[in-house]
C-alpha positions in Angstrom: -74.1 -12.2 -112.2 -75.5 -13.1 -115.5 -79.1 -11.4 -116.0 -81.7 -13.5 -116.3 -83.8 -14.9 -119.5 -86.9 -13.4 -120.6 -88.8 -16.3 -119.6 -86.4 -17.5 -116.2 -88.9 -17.3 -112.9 -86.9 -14.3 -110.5 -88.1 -15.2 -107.1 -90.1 -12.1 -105.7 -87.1 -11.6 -102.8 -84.9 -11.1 -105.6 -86.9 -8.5 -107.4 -87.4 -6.3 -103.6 -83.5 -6.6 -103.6 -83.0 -5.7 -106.9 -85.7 -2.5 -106.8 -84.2 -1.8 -103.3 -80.9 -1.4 -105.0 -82.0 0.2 -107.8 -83.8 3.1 -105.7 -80.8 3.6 -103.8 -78.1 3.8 -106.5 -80.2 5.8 -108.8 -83.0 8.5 -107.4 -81.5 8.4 -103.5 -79.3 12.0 -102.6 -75.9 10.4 -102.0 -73.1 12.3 -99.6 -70.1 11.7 -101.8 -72.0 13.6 -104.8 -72.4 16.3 -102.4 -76.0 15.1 -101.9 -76.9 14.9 -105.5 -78.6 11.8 -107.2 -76.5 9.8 -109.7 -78.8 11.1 -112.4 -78.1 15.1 -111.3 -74.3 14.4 -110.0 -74.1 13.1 -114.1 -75.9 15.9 -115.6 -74.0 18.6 -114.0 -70.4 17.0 -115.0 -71.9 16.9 -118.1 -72.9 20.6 -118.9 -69.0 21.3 -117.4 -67.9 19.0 -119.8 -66.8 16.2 -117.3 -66.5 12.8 -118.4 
């Protein structure tokens, strides 16, 4: 999905969805990162040296 133009109207269901989304893939504890946000789970691989 292409992201919109500056000035494109983003219909306000859209904009729950994406900030729904966004919460969840970014500041939500996930199980498979052994209950880590993204953001944590990515800053401890990279003080190990992870990539």
């Amino acid at each position: 999905m292409r992201p919109p133009r500056p000035n494109q109207f983003i219909p306000p269901s859209a904009q729950r969805r994406d900030n729904a989304k966004r919460d969840y893939n970014a500041s939500r504890p996930h199980s498979s990162l052994g209950h880590l946000t993204p953001q944590e789970f990515a800053a401890k691989a990279a003080r190990k040296g992870c990539s």
